[in-house]
Backbone as numpy.savetxt, mean C-alpha at the origin, in Angstrom:
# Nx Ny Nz CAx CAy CAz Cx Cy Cz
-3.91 23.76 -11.69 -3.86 23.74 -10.24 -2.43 23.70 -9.72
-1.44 22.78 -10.27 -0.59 22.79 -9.79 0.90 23.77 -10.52
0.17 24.57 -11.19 0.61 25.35 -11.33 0.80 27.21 -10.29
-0.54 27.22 -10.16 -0.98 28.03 -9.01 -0.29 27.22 -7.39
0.34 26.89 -7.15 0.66 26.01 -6.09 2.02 26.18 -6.37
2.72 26.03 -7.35 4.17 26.26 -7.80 4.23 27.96 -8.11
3.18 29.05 -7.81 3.00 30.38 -8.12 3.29 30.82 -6.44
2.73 30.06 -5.40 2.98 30.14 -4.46 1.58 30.28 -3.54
0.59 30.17 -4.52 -0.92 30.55 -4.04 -1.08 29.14 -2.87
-2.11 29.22 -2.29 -2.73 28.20 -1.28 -3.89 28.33 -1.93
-4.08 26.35 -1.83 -5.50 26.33 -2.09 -5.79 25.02 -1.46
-6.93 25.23 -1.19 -7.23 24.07 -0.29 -8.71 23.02 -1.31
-8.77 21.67 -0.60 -9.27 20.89 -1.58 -10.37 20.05 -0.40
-11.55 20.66 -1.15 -13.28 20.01 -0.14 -14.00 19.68 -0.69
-14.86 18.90 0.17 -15.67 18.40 -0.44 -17.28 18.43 0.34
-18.23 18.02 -0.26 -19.14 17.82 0.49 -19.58 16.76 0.97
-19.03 15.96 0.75 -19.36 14.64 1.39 -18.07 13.85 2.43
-18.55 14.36 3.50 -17.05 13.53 4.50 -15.47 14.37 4.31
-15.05 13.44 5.00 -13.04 14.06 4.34 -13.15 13.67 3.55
-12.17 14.89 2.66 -11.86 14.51 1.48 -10.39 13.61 1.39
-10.56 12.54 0.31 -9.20 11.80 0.19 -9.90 10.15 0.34
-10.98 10.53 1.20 -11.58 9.22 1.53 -12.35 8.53 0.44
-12.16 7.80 -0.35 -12.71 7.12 -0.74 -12.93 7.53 -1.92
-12.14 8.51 -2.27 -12.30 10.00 -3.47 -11.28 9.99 -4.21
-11.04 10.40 -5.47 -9.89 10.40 -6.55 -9.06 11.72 -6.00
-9.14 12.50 -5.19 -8.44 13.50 -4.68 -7.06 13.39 -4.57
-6.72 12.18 -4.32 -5.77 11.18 -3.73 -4.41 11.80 -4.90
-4.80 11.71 -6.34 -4.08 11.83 -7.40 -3.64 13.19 -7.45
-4.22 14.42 -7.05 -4.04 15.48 -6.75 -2.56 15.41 -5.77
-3.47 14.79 -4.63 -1.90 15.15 -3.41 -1.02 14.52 -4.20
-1.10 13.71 -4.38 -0.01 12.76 -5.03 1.47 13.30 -5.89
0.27 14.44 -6.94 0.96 15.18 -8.03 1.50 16.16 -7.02
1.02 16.97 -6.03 1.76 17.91 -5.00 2.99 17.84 -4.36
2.64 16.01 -3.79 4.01 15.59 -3.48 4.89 15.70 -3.98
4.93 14.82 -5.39 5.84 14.62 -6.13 6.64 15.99 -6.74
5.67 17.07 -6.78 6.66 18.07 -7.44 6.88 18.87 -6.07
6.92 18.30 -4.93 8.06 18.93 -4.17 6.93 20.39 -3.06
5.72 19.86 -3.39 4.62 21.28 -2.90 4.23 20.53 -0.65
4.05 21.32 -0.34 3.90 20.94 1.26 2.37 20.81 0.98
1.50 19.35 1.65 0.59 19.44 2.06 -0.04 18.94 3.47
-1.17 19.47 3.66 -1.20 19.81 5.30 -2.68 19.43 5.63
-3.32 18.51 6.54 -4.53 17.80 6.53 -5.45 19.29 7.37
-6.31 19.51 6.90 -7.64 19.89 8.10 -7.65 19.81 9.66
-7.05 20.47 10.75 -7.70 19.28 11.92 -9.12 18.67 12.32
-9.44 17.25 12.36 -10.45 16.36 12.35 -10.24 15.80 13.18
-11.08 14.52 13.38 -11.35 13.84 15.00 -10.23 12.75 14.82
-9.36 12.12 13.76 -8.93 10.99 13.54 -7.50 11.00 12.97
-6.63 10.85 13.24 -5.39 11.14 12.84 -5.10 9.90 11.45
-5.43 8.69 11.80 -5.51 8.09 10.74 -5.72 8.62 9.22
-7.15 8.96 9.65 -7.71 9.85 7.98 -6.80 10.62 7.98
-6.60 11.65 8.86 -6.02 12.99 8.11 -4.74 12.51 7.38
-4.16 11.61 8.00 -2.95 11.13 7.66 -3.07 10.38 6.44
-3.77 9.74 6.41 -4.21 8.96 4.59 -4.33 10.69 3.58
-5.04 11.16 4.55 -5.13 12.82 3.27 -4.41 13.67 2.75
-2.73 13.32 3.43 -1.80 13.75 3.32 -0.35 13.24 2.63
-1.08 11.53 2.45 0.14 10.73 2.08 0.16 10.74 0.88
-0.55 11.13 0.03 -0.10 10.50 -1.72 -0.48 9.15 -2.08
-1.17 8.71 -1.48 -1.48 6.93 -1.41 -2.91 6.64 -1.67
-3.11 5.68 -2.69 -4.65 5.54 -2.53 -5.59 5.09 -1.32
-6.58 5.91 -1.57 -7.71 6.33 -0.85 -8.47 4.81 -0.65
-8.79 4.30 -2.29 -10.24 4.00 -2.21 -10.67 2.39 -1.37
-9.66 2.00 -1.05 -9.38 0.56 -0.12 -8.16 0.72 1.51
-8.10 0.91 2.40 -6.93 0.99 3.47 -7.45 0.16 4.44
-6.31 -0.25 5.25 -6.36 -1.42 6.62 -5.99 -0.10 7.65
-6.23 0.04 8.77 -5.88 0.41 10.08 -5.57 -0.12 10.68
-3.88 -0.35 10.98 -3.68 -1.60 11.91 -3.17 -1.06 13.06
-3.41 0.31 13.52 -3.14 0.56 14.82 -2.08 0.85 14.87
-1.08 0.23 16.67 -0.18 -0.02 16.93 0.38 -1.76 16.30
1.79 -1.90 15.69 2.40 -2.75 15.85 2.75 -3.12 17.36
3.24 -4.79 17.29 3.53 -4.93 18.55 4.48 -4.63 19.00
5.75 -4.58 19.89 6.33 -3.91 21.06 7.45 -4.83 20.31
7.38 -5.89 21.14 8.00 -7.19 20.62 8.80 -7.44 19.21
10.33 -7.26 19.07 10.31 -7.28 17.07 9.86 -8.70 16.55
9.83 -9.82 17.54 9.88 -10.62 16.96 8.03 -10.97 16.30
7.23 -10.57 17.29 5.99 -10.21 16.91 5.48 -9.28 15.76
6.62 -8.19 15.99 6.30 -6.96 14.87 6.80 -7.52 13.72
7.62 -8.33 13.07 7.91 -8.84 11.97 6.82 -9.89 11.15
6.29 -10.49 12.25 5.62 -11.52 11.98 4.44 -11.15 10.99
3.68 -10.25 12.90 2.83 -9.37 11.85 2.91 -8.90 10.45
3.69 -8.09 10.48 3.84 -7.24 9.12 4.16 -8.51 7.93
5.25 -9.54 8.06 5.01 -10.78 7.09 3.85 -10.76 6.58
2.61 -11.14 7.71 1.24 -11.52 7.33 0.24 -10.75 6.42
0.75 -9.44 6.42 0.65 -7.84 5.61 1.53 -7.61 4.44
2.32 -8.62 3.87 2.92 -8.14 2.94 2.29 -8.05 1.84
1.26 -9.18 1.33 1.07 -8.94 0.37 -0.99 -8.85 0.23
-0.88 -7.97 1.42 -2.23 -6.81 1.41 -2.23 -5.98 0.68
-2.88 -6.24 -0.59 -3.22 -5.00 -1.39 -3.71 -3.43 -1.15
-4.59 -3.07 -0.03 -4.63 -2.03 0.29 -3.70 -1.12 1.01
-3.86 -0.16 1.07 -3.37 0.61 1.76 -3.32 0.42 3.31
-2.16 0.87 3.50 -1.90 0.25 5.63 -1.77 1.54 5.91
-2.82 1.51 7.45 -2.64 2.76 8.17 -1.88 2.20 9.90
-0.59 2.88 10.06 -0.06 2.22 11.47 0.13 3.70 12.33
-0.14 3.45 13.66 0.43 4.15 14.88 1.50 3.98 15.13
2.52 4.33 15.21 3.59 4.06 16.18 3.94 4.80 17.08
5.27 4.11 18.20 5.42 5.33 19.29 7.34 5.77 18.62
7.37 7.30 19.04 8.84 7.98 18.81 10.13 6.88 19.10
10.43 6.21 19.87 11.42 5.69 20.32 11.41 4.37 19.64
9.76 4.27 18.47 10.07 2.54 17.79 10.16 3.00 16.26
10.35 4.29 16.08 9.71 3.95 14.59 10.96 3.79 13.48
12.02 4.20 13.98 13.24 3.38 12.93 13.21 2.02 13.05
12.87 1.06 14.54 12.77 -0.15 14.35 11.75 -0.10 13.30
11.00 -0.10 13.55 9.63 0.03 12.88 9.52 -0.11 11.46
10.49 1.03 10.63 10.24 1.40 9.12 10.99 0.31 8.73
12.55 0.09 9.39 13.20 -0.92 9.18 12.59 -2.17 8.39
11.91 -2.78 10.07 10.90 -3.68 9.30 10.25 -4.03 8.16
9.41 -3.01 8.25 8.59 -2.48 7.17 9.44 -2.63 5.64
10.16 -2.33 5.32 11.21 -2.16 4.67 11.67 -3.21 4.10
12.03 -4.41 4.99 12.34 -6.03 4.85 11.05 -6.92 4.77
10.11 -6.91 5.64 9.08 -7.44 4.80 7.96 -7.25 3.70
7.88 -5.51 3.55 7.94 -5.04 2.46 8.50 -4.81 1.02
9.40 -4.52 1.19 10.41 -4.40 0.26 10.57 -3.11 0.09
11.87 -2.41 0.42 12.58 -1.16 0.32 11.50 -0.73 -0.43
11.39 -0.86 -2.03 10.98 0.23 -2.66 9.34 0.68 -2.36
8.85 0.08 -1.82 7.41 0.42 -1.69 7.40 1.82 -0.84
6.35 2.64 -1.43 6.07 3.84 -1.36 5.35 4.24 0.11
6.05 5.01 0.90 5.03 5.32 2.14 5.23 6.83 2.87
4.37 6.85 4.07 4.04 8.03 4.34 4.50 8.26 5.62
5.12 9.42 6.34 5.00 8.99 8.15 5.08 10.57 8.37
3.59 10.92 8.80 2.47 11.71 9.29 3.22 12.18 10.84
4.10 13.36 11.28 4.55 13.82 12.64 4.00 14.76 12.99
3.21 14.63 14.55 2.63 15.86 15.12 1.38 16.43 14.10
0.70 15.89 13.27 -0.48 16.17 12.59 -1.55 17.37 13.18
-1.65 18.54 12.71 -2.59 19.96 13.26 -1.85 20.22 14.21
-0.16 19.94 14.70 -0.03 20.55 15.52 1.14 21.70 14.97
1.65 22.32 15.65 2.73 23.46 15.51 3.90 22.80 14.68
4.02 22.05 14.98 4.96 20.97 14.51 4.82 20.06 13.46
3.79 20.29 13.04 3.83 18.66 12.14 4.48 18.82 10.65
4.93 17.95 10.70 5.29 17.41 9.32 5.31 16.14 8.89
5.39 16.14 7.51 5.21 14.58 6.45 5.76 14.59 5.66
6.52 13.13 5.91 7.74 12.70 4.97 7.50 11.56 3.73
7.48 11.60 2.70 7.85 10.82 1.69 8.58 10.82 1.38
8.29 9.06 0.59 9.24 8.16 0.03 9.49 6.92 -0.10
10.08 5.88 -0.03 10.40 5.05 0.16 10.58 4.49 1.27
9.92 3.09 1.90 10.45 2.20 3.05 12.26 2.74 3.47
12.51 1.99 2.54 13.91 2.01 2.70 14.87 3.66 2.82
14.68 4.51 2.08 14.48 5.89 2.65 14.48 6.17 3.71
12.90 5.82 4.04 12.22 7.09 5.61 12.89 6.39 6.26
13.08 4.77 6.36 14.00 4.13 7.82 15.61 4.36 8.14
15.95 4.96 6.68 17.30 5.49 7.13 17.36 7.07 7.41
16.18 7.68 7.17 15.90 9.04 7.92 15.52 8.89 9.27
14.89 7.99 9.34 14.34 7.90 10.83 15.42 7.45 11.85
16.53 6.88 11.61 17.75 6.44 11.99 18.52 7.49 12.29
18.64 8.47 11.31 19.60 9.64 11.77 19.09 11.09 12.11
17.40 11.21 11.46 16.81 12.36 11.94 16.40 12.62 13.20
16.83 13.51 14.33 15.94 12.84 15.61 14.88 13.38 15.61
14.71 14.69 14.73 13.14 15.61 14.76 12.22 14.20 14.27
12.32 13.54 13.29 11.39 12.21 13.05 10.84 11.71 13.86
11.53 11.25 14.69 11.21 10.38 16.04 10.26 11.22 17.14
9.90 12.33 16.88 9.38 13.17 17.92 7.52 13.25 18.03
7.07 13.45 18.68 5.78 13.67 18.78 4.87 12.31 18.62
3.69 12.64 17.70 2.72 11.54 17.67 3.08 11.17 16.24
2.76 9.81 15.86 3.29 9.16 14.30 2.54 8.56 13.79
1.72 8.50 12.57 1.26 7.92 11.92 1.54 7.41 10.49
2.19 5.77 10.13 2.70 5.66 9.03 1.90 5.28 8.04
2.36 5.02 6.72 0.71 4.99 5.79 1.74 4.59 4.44
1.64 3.13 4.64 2.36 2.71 3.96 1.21 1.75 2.36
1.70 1.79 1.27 1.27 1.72 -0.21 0.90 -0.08 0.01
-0.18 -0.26 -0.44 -0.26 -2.08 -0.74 0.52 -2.54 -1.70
0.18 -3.52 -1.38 1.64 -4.73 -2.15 0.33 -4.96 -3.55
1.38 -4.84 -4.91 0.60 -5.00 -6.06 -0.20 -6.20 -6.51
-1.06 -6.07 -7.30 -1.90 -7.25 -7.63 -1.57 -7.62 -8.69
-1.05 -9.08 -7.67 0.16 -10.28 -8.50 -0.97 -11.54 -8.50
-0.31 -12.07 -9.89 -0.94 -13.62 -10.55 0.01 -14.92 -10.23
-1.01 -15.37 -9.37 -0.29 -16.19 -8.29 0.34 -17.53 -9.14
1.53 -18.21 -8.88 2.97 -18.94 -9.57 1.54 -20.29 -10.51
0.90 -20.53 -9.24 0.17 -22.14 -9.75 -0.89 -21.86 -10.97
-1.30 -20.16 -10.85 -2.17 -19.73 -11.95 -1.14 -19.71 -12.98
-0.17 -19.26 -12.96 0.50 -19.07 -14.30 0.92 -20.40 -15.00
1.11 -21.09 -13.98 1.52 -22.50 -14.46 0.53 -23.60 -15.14
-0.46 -23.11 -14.46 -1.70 -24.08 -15.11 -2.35 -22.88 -16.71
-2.52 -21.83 -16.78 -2.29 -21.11 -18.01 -1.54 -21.40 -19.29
0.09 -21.99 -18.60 0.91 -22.51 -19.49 0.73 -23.62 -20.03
0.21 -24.35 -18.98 -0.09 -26.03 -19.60 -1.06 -25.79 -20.69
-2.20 -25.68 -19.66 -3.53 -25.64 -20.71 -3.42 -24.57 -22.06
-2.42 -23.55 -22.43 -2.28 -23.18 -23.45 -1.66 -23.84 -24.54
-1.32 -25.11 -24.13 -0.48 -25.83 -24.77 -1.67 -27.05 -25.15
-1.75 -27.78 -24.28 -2.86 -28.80 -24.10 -4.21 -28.43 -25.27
-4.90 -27.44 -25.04 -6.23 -26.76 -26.01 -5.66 -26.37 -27.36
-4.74 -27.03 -27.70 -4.23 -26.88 -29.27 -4.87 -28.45 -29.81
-4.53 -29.10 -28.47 -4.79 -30.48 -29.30 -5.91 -31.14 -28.63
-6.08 -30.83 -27.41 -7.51 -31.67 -27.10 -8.80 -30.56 -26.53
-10.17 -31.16 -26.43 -10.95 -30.55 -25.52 -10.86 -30.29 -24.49
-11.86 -29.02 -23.88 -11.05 -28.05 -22.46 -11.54 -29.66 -21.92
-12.01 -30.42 -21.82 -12.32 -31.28 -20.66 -10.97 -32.06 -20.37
-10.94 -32.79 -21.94 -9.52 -33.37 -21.97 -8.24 -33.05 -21.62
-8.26 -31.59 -21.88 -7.14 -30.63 -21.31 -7.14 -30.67 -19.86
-8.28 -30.25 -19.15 -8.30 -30.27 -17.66 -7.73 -31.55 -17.16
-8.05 -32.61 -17.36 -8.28 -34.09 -17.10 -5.85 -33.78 -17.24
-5.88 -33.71 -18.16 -4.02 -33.58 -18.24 -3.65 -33.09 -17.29
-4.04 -31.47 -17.50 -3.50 -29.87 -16.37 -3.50 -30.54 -15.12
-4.47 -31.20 -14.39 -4.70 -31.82 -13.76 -3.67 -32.74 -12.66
-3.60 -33.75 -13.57 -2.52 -34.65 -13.40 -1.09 -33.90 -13.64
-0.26 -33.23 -14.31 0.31 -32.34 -14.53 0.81 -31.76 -13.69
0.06 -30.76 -13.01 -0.12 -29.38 -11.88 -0.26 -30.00 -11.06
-0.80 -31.04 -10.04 -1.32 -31.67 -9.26 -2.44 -30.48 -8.93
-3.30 -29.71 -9.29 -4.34 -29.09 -8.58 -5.27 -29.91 -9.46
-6.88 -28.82 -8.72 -8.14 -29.93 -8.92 -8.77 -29.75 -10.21
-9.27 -31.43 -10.95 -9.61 -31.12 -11.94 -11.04 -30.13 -11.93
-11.56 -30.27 -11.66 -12.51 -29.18 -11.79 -11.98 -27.55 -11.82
-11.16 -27.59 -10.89 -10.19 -25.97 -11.22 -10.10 -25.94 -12.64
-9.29 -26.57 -13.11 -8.60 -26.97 -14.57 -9.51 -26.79 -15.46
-11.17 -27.60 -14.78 -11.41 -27.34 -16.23 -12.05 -25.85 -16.61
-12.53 -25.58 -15.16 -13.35 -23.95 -15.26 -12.16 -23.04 -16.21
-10.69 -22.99 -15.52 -10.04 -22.40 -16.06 -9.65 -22.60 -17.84
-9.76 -24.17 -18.37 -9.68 -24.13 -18.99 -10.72 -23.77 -20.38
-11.83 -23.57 -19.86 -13.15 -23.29 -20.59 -13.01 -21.53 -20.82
-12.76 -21.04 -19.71 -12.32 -19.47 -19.59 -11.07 -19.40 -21.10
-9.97 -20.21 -21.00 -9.08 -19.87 -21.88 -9.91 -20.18 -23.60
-10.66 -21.25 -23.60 -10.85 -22.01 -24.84 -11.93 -20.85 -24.81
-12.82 -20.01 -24.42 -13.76 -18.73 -25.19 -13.01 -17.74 -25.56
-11.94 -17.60 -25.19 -11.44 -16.26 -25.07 -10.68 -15.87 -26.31
């Protein structure tokens, strides 16, 4: 396929059930398009959101729609804080005159490297879509002014699925602890130890002592 695409052919990618991209492994396709540098271009449909998820390179099978951010940076930061470490995929509106504030953001409570999308003028004469990086598109969006133009939809990658500090810590104990005593006895330590609850401790530690 993506060879015929690097030949210079067009081919387009459907389905029978709904848009495609939604909820569909298709996703890996655009993805591979992107990356080797090929233009792809959504259907026009009723929803700029979707089309815009169908175009980003980003998984499909989980996304948030969060609209417009607020106006306000001190609001728009907040927000997005509260979104950092949302595993799915984020779908945002923005308006032309916010969206370098905007990626900026994005960027700092994200973290530069996370992967995203920003969807301009979508089915229209005009549109185009930029990948890359947070940190990237906000310093394109800073000096490009064609960026800033038209209607915007950004479509930014979820934050990865991380094993949270107190799980790892109680893992460590009780890997230590179940050498020498029972998971109960172990919990009853981890416990006191970790300061979390013994009953946590011991479920977790029964999980480690089958395994």
């Amino acid at each position: 396929m993506l060879d015929r695409l690097r030949a210079g052919e067009a081919v387009a990618l459907v389905t029978d059930a709904g848009t495609p991209l939604v909820s569909d492994p298709g996703f890996q396709l655009v993805r591979a398009a992107v990356d080797a540098g090929i233009d792809v271009c959504a259907v026009p449909g009723p929803c700029a959101a979707v089309a815009a998820l169908s175009v980003a390179g980003l998984a499909t099978d989980r996304f948030a729609f969060e609209g417009f951010l607020p106006t306000r940076a001190t609001a728009r930061r907040q927000r997005l804080a509260r979104l950092a470490t949302d595993p799915r995929t984020l779908v945002f509106y923005e308006a032309p005159q916010r969206i370098a504030q905007a990626l900026g953001d994005m960027a700092v409570a994200f973290g530069a490297e996370r992967r995203a999308a920003v969807a301009r003028e979508l089915t229209k004469l005009h549109e185009a879509v930029y990948h890359g990086t947070l940190g990237n598109l906000a310093a394109r969006a800073a000096s490009d002014r064609d960026m800033s133009r038209g209607e915007l939809v950004c479509v930014v990658q979820g934050a990865a699925d991380t094993v949270p500090d107190d799980t790892l810590q109680l893992d460590h104990v009780l890997s230590v602890l179940l050498k020498l005593l029972s998971p109960s006895q172990a919990a009853a330590a981890a416990a006191g130890i970790t300061g979390l609850r013994r009953n946590d401790c011991y479920a977790r530690a029964l999980e480690l002592h089958r395994s």
